[in-house]
N, C-alpha and C positions, 0 to 999 in steps of 0.2 A: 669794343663796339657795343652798343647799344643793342640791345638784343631785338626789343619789339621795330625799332628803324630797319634790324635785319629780316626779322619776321613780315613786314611790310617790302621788305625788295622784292624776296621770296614771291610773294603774293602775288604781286602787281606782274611780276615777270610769268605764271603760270594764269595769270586769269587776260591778261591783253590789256586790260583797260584798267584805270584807277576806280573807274565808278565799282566794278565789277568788286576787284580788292578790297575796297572800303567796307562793300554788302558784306561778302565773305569774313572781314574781319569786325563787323561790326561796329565800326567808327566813322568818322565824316569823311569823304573827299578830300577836304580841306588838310585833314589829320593825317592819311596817306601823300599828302604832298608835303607836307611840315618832316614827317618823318623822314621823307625819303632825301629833302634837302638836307638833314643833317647831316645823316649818313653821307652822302654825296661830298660835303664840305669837309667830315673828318675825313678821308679820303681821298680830297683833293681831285675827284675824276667826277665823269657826269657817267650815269648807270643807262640811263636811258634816252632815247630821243620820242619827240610824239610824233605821230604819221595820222592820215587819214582815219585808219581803224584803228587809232587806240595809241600803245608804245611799240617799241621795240627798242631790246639789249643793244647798248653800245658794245664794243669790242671791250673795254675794260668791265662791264656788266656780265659780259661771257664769264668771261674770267672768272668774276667772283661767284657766280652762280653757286656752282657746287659746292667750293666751300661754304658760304651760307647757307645752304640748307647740309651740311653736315656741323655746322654751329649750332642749328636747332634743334637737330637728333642728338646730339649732345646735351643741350638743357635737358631734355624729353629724358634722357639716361639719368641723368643727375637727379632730377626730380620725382622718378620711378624710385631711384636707389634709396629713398627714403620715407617715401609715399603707401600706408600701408592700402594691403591687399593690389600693389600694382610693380614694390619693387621685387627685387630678387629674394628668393628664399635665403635668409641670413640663419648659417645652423652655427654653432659653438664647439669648435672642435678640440678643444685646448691645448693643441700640437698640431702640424703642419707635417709630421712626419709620421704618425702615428697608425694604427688600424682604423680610424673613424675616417680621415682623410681619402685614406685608399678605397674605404665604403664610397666617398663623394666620390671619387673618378670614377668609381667601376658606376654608380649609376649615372654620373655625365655623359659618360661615353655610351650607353645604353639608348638615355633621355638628351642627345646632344644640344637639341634647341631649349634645354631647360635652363634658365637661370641661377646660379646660386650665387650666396656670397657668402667666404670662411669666414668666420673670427674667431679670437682665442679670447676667452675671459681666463684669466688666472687666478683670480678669487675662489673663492669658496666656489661649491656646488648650490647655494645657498642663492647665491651672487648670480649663479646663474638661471636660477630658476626664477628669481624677481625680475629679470630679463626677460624672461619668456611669459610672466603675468605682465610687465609693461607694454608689451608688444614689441619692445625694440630687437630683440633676436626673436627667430620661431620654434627651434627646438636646439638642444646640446646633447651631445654626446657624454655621455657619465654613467661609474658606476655605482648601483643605486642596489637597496635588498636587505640593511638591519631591519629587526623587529626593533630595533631603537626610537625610530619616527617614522612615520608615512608621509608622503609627498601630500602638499597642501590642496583643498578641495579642486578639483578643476582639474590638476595637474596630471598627467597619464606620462606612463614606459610601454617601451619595448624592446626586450632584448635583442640587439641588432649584430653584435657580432662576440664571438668567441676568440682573443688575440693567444694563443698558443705560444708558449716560451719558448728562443733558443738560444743556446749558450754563446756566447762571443766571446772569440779566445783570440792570441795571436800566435805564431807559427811554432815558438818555444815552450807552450804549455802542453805540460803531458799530457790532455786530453786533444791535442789540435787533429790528431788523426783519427781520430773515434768517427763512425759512422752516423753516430745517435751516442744520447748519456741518456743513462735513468739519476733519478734526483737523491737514489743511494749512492751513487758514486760521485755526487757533488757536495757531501759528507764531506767534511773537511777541506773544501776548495775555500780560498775564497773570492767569496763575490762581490763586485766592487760596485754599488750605487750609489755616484753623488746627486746631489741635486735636492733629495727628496726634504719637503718642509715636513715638518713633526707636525703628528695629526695627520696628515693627507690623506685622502683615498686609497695613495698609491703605498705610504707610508704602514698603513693598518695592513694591507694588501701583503707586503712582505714582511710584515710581523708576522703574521698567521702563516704565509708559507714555510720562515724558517723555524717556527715551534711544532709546524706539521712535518716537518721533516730532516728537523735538526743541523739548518743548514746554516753558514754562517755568511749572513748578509752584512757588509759593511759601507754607512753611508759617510764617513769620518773624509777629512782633507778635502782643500781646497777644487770646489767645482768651476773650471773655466770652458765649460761647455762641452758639446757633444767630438769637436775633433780634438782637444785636448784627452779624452777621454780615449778615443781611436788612437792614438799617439801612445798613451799609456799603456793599452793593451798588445799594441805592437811589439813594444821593446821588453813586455814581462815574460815569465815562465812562471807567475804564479796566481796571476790575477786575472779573472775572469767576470763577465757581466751575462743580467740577464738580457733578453732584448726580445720585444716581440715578434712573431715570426712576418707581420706586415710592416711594421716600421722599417723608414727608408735611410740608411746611410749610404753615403759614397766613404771612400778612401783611397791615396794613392796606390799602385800596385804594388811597391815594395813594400806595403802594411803586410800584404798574405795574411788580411785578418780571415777568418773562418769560424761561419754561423753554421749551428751543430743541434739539432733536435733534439727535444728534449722527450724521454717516450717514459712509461708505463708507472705513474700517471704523467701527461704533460699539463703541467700548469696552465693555465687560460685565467686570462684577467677580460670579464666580462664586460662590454659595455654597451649601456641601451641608450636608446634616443629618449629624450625626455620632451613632451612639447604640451602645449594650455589644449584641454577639450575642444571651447570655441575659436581654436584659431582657423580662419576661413581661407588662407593662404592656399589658392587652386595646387599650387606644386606640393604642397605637405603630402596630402593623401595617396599623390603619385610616388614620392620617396617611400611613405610607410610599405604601402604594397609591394616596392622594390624590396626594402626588406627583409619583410615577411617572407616575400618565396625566395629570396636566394642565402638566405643566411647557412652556412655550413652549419649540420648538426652532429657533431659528436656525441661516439657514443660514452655514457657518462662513465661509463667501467674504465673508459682509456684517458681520461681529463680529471685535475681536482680545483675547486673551488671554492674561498672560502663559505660556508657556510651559511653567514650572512649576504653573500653575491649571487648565493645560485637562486633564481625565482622559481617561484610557485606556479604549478600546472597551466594557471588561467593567464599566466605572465607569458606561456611561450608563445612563439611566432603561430600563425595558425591556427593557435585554441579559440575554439566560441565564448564570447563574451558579449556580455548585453552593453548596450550603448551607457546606460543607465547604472550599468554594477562601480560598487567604490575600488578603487585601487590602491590595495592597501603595499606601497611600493616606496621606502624608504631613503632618507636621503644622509644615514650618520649610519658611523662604523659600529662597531662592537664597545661594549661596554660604555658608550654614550658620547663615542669620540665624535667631532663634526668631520665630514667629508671637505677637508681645506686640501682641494686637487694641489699637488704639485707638479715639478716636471722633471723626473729621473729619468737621467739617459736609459735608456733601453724600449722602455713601453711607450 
């Protein structure tokens, strides 16, 4: 259908008279009956009759009522969803399963009338931060912190959540009945991470945990996704993953897969929200504050992180900072690697 001929039914049926629709819509008379005959003709039915004071819906005019003006709240939607300052908050989450996701529900569900919209960019960290200077997303979840680079002028963090490791085993591995591991006793396990692209964020991220604790990570054979992955871990007794303690898998119940905490240190892969200074986007500021006050804070004696993730005093939730001070919050790993996010099963 013809949208503005619907836009015009609409009209004429909530104001009585053509004259009235025409004013309201700001076109002729003439223009309001042009339209409305079209409409009318694709159609094949007549919408309305004229009486004394004005029209009135015919029986098939009834009818279409409401679906036409739930035609128009649907253009309205469509045209918000990419209209800035009017569509939905668009954040970058780069997994659907991950701790940043679960950050979006818990504050949906807080903020229910609020608008968002996920997307995943799988490119670089790079990738997505030129995103968020074009304006086409408004912030991404990433973890950001080498003294390698700093995020580009404008660009602001906040570290938004702390995702804590836990081990996933299946029912046959010596460790399936442990209450809790320490990442001494994962000394010699091995751990199995497909997926991960070389370079990544997530990549450098378990470089540094297995040289910090001699662990032996392996990203080697064929990655067919996350329930091949679950399938694997079922049927071994020797292979084991990391997995973050918010990420969401299902699996059948003869898996008897079992997620096993990780304690003293427990690893946490950090991730802040990254978004442009001037983005005017009314819902951004209400997320940040979400945030800000609900982020779990470990204490850092019980957590380890690499070195280049963990931010600086003025980076945490909560510290005073001037509108005006530089952000010195980086977006490349150690020794001058780029942050190319990948996506290994687990985090």
């Amino acid at each position: 259908m013809n949208l503005e001929a619907v836009r015009a039914f609409v009209t004429v049926a909530e104001e009585g008279q053509f004259q009235l629709a025409a004013a309201h819509l700001g076109i002729s008379q003439q223009a309001v009956s042009k339209r409305l005959a079209t409409l009318e003709s694709d159609l094949g039915v007549r919408l309305f009759t004229r009486t004394a004071g004005g029209t009135r819906l015919t029986i098939d005019g009834q009818a279409l009522l409401p679906h036409a003006r739930e035609l128009l709240r649907v253009e309205q939607r469509a045209a918000n969803s990419v209209r800035p300052g009017r569509r939905a908050l668009r954040v970058d989450v780069l997994s659907y399963r991950t701790a940043p996701s679960a950050v979006l529900r818990d504050f949906h569900r807080v903020h229910p009338t609020v608008e968002l919209d996920l997307v995943t960019i799988v490119d670089s960290a790079q990738a997505a931060i030129a995103a968020i200077q074009a304006g086409t997303i408004d912030a991404s979840f990433r973890a950001v912190g080498s003294p390698a680079s700093l995020l580009p002028p404008g660009i602001e963090a906040l570290l938004a959540v702390d995702d804590g490791h836990q081990l996933l085993v299946g029912p046959a591995h010596p460790l399936a009945g442990a209450r809790s591991v320490t990442l001494a006793e994962l000394v010699g396990q091995r751990i199995w991470m497909p997926g991960m692209l070389q370079g990544s964020e997530w990549d450098i991220y378990y470089d540094d945990l297995a040289d910090a604790f001699g662990l032996t990570i392996e990203r080697v054979g064929p990655h067919f996704g996350t329930e091949h992955l679950l399938d694997v871990l079922a049927e071994s007794s020797t292979i084991a993953n990391l997995a973050g303690e918010h990420t969401r898998y299902l699996w059948p119940d003869r898996h008897d897969l079992r997620r096993i905490p990780v304690r003293n240190p427990t690893p946490v892969y950090p991730h802040s929200l990254v978004w442009h200074r001037d983005n005017a986007h009314p819902v951004l500021g209400t997320l940040l504050d979400h945030l800000a006050s609900t982020r779990a804070k470990r204490p850092l004696a019980d957590t380890w992180a690499p070195k280049w993730a963990q931010p600086s005093a003025d980076n945490r939730p909560g510290s005073e900072r001037s509108a005006d001070s530089p952000r010195a919050v980086p977006v490349t790993g150690p020794q001058g690697h780029t942050n190319v996010p990948g996506r290994p099963v687990g985090m």
